[in-house]
N, C-alpha and C positions, 0 to 999 in steps of 0.2 A: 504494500500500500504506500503511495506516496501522496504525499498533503499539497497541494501547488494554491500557492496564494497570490492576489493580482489586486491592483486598487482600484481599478474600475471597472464599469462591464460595457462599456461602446465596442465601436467594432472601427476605432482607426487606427493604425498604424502599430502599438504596441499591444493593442486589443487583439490585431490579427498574427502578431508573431505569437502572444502568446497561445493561442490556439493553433498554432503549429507545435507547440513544446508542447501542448496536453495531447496532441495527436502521436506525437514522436513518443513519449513515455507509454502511449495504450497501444501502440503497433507493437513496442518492445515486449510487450505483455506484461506491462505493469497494471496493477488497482489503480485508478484515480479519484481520490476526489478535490475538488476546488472550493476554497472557500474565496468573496470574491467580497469587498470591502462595502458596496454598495450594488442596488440593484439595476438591471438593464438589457437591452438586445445580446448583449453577449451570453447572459445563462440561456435562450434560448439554442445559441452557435452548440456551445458547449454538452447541451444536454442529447442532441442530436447523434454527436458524436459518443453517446454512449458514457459520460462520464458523471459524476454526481454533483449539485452544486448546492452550498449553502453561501448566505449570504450572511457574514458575520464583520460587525462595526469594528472599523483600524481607523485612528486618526491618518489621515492624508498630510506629509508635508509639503502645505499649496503655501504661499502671500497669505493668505486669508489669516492663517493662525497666527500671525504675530500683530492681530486686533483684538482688543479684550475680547469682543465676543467669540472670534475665533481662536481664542486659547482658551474660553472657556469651554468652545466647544470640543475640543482638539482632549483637554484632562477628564470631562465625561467618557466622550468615547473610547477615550485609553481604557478607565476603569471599567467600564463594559466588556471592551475587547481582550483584558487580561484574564476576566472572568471567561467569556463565555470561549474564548480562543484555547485556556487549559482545558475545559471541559471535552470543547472538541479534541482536544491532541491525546488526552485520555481514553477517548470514546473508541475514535480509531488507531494508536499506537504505530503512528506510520514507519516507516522505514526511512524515508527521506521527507525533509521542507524542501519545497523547491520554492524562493522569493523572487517574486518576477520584475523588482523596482528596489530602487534603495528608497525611495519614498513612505514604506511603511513598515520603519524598522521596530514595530513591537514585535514584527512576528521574530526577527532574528533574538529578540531577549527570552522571547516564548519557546523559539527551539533551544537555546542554552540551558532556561531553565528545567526543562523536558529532557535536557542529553540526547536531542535527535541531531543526526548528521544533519549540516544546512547548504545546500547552493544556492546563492543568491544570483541573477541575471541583471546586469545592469545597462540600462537604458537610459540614463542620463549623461552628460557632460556639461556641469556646467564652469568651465573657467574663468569667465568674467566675473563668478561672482567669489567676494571677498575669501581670503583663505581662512578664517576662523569658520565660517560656513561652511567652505568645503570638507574641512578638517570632521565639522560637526556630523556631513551628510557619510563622510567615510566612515568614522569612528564604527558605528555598528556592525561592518563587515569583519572586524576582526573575531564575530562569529561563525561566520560563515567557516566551512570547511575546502569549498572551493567557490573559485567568483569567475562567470561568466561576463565576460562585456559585448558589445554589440558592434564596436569597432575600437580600433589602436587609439580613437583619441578618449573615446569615454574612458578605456583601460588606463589612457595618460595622465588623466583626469584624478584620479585614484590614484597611482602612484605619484602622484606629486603629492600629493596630501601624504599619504605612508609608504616610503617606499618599502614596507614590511609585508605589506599587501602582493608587492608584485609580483612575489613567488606565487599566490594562487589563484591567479589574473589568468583566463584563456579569451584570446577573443574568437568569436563564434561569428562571423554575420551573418542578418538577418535572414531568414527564409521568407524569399519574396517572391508568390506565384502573380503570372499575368493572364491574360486573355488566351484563349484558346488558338486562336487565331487572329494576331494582329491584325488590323487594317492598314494597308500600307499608305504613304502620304500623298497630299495631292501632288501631282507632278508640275504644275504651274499654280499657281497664289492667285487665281482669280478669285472678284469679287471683296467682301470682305475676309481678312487675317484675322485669325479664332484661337483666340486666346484660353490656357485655362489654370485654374489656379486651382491645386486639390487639397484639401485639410483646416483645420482649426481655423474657425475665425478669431483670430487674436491677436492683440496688436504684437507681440513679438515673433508672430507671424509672417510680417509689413505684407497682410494684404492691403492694407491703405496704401502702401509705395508701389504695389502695381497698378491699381485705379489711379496713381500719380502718373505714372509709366505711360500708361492708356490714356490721360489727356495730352502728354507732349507730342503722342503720336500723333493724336487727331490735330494737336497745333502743327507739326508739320505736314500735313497734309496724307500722314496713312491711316486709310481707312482698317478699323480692327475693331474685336469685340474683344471681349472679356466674361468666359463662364466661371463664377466661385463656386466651388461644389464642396460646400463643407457647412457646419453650425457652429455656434458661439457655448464654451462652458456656461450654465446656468451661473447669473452671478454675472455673465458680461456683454447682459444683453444692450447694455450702453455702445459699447465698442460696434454692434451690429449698424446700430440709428446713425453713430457718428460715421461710416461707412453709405448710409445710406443719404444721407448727408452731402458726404463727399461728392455722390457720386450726379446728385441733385444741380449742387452747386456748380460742376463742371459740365450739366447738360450733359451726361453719360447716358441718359434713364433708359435709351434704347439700344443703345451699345454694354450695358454692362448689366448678368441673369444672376441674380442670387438662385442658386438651384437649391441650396438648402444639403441635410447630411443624406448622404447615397449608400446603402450597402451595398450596390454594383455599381462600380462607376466605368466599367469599360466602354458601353455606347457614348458614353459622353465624352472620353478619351479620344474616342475614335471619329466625333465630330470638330477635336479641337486640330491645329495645325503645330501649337506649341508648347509646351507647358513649365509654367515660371513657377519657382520657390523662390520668393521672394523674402527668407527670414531675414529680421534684423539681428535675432539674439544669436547667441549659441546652440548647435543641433546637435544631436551626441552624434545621431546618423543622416538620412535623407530617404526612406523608405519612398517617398514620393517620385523623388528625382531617377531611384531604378523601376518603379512602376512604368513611368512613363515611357521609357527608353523598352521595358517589356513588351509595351501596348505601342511601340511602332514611331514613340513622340520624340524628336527634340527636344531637350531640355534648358531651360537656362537658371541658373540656381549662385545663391550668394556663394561669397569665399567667406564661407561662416565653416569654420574647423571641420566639424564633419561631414558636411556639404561637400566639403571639398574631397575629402575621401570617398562621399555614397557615387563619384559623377568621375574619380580618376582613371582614365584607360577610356574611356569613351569620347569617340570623335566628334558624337551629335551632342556633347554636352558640354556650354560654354560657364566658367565661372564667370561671373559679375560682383563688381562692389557693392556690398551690403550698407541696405538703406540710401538706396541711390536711386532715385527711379530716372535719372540721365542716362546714368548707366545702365541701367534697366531697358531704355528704351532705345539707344544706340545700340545693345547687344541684339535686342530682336529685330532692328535693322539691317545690323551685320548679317545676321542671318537669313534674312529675306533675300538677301544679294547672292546667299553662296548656297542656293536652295537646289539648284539644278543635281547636283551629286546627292543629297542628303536622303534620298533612300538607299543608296548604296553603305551608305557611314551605317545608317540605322541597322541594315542587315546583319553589318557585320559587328555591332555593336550587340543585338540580341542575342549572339551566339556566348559573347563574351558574361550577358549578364545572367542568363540563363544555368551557363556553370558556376558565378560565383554566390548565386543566391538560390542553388536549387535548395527543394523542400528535400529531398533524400537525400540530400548531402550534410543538411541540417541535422535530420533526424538520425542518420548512423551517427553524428558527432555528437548531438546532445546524451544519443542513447549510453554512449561511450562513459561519457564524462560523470551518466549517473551512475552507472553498472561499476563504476571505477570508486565512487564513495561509498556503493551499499555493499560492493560484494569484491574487496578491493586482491588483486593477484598480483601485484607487483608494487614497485616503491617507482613511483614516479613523478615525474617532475611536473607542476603546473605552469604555465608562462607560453607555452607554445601558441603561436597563432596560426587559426584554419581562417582561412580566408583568399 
């Protein structure tokens, strides 16, 4: 039996790796069950797949809890979730914690104080913010037994805070499935350039700096749209109106489609011609940026740390300076000029990304790395990276 714990139950980007890693531990012919910090579309995913899900309260660390009322909510839920989290770990005596985030580190005090092996998987990078923070976000992994990262920079992320950690650092990346069949690209840019931007609406997102991007084009005279195919965390439905705002103000209202959150977003994919990441902050990785390049797209994505690793080796995928919608919108220019070859780039760019993010290449690795804590055959080194 292994316990796999996650902080939330959506279905983007870390939502759907982690449901690669509860598929990869039930192919292995492991027991699963999940317990999942809050409710949503995702225990539906999960439960499909044959696994069990409880929903059991873990303070989240968001912005929020450093506002009285969000610490006060943050020491409730702790005490809830110390309770009701030993009962489960009691109930079922798993074999392994699998932690799918450093963000809800009670459960690494929960396996210590339990004596269960723990792997935690990390999904964060954030370096920009202060190092007493980082130090704070690290600190709990020195429970962990082994620590999965998501790329070399989240792993670096961590080893600057402790380099004591490094030794049980693997990085893994993402298992990221596309489209069954790409739609290949238009071969000429007639009419209007179809823009698309896929994920959170949030300002450290800078989808504002592509609706910026989108009106210097139409100030120079290219004609383009812009699809957002994603929704705002509850809590930032501010960020949505100020968006809609923006987009008022610039006379966009028919060039730019809030589509709202997709759980299939391949047809829309395959209606756009480009697809921009526009983060301003720190990304640990860029699941988007190899979706796109999956689904057949161009990409153009910040030189935001992991960004810049989810997009290197690929020909159809240009960095841009973050928080720049000049640059923003000069690179999708660029691009329109050197469009004639770019299904040939893309071809040979999905061969590329298809080996480095297959789901079976995932799951024999993750399956590895669990079978290596519960039922260990040799003395081995942690630090190596599959990728």
């Amino acid at each position: 039996m292994i316990l796999l714990v996650h902080p939330t139950a959506e279905l983007y980007g870390s939502d759907r790796v982690f449901l690669a890693s509860v598929s990869a531990m039930m192919q292995a012919g492991h027991t699963v069950f999940v317990s999942l910090a809050e409710a949503g579309p995702l225990e539906a995913e999960l439960r499909s797949r044959g696994a069990e899900v409880l929903v059991c309260p873990s303070p989240i660390l968001r912005k929020s809890i450093f506002t009285p009322r969000g610490f006060v909510h943050a020491v409730t839920e702790s005490l809830r979730g110390i309770t009701q989290g030993s009962r489960l770990i009691r109930q079922l005596q798993p074999e392994l914690i699998y932690v799918n985030t450093i963000t809800i580190p009670l459960w690494n005090m929960l396996a210590k104080m339990h004596r269960i092996p723990l792997l935690v998987h990390v999904h964060e990078g954030e370096a920009s913010t202060g190092a007493l923070i980082r130090k704070a976000l690290a600190l709990p992994l020195f429970a962990a037994d082994a620590i999965v990262a998501n790329s070399n920079f989240s792993a670096g992320v961590i080893k600057s805070s402790f380099k004591r950690l490094g030794a049980r650092i693997q990085v893994l990346y993402n298992a990221v499935p596309g489209p069954a069949t790409p739609e290949p690209v238009r071969t000429e840019l007639a009419g209007p350039l179809r823009l698309a931007y896929i994920g959170r609406l949030s300002p450290r997102k800078g989808v504002d700096v592509a609706i910026d991007a989108l009106s210097i084009l139409k100030q120079r005279g290219v004609d383009a749209e812009l699809d957002l195919i994603g929704a705002v965390y509850s809590g930032y439905e501010w960020y949505q109106d100020q968006l809609h705002e923006q987009v008022r103000d610039y006379e966009l209202e028919t060039k730019v489609r809030f589509r709202g959150f997709k759980e299939e977003i391949w047809d829309l994919v395959a209606q756009s011609d480009i697809v921009v990441v526009p983060s301003r902050a720190d990304e640990p990785f860029g699941n988007t940026a190899v979706e796109a390049i999956l689904a057949g797209r161009p990409v153009i994505a910040s030189e935001t740390t992991g960004l810049i690793e989810a997009i290197a080796g690929y020909q159809a995928g240009t960095p841009v300076k973050a928080n720049d919608p000049v640059a923003l919108a000069n690179a999708v220019q660029n691009m329109m000029a050197t469009w004639a070859d770019m299904q040939e780039r893309l071809t040979r760019d999905l061969q590329t990304a298809k080996k480095r993010h297959s789901v079976d290449a995932y799951t024999d690795y993750l399956s590895e790395i669990v079978d290596q804590i519960i039922s260990p055959r040799e003395v081995r080194v942690f630090g190596a990276s599959k990728g």
